[in-house]
C-alpha positions in Angstrom: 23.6 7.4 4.1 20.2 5.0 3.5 17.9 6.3 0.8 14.3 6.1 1.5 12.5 3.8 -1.1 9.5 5.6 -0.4 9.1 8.1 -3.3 6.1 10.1 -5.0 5.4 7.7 -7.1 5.5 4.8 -5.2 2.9 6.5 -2.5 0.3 7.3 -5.2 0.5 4.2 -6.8 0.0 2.3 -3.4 -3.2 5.0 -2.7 -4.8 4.0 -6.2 -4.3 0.7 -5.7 -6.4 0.6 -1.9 -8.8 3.0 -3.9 -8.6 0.2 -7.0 -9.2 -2.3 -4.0 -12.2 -0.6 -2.2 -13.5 -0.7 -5.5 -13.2 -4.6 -6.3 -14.7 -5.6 -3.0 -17.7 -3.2 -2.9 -18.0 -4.4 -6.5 -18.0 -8.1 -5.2 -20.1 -7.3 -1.8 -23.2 -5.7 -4.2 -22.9 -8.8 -6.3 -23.4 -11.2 -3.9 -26.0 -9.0 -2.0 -28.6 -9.2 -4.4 -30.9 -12.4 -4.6 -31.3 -11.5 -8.3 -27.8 -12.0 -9.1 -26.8 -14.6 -6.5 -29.3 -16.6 -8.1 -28.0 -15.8 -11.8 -24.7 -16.8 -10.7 -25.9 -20.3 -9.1 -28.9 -21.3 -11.9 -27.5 -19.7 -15.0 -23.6 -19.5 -14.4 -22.6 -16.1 -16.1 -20.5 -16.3 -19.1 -18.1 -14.0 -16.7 -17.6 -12.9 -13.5 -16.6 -9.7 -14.8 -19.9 -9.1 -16.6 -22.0 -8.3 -13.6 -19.0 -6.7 -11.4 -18.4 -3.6 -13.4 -21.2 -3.7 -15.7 -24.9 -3.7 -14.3 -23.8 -0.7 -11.6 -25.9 1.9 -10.3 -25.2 5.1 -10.6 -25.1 5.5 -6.8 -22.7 2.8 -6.6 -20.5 4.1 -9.3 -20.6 7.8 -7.5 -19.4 6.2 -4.1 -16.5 4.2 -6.1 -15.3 6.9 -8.1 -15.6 9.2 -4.8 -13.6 7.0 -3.0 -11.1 6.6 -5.9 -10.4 10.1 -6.0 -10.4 10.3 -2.1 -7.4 7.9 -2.3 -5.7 9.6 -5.0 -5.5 13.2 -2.9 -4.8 11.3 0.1 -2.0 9.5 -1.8 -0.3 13.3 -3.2 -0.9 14.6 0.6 1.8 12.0 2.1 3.8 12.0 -0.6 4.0 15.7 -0.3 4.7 15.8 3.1 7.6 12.4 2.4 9.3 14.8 0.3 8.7 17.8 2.6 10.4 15.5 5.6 13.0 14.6 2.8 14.4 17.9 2.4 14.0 19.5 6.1 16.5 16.2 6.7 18.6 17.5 3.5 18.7 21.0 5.3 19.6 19.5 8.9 22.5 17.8 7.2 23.9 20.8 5.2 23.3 22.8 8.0 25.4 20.6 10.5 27.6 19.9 7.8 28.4 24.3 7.8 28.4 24.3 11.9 31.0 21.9 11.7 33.6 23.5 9.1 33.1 26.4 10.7 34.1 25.4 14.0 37.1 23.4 13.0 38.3 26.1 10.5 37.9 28.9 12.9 41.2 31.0 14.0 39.4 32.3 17.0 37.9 30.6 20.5 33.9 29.9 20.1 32.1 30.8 23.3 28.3 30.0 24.2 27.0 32.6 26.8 23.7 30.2 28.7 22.0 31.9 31.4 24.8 34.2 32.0 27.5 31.3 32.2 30.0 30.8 29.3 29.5 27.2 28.4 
């Protein structure tokens, strides 16, 4: 039997991270789109790249990143609830083949199927 590696954990984590992502690059797109800062970076040199990333954001900006963090956070519980809905429908298959088949070798009597009138 081969265990999934793919668990709850695993799938939020990977969401937070792509929301975590998003979040770098539109931090690094609006830094580089302004002349302002562009500038700053090439005559000045920031003490750190850091500074102007995460600090001097506008509140629309902020909204959009912490929108699209939570975004991949729910979309993140929504897979991994349906991995561990798909995890136990297979557990129930198994069981349930599992009790078909001790109950047809352990049977005393003949098993018939009756399929469009035919005994099979």
């Amino acid at each position: 039997m081969s265990r999934s590696t793919w668990n709850p954990h695993k799938i939020i984590g990977i969401a937070l991270l792509f929301g975590l992502f998003f979040w770098f690059v539109d931090s690094v797109y609006h830094y580089f789109a302004f002349s302002e800062l562009l500038r700053r970076l090439i005559v000045q040199k920031p003490d750190s790249l850091l500074e102007p990333l995460f600090l001097n954001i506008q509140p629309y900006q902020l909204f959009v990143r912490i929108v699209c963090l939570v975004f991949c956070l729910i979309v993140g519980i929504i897979v991994a609830l349906f991995v561990e809905r798909h995890k136990k429908a297979e557990q129930r298959i198994k069981e349930s083949e599992e009790h078909y088949r001790i109950l047809t070798e352990r049977a005393n009597d003949a098993i018939g199927v009756i399929y469009e009138g035919k005994i099979v």
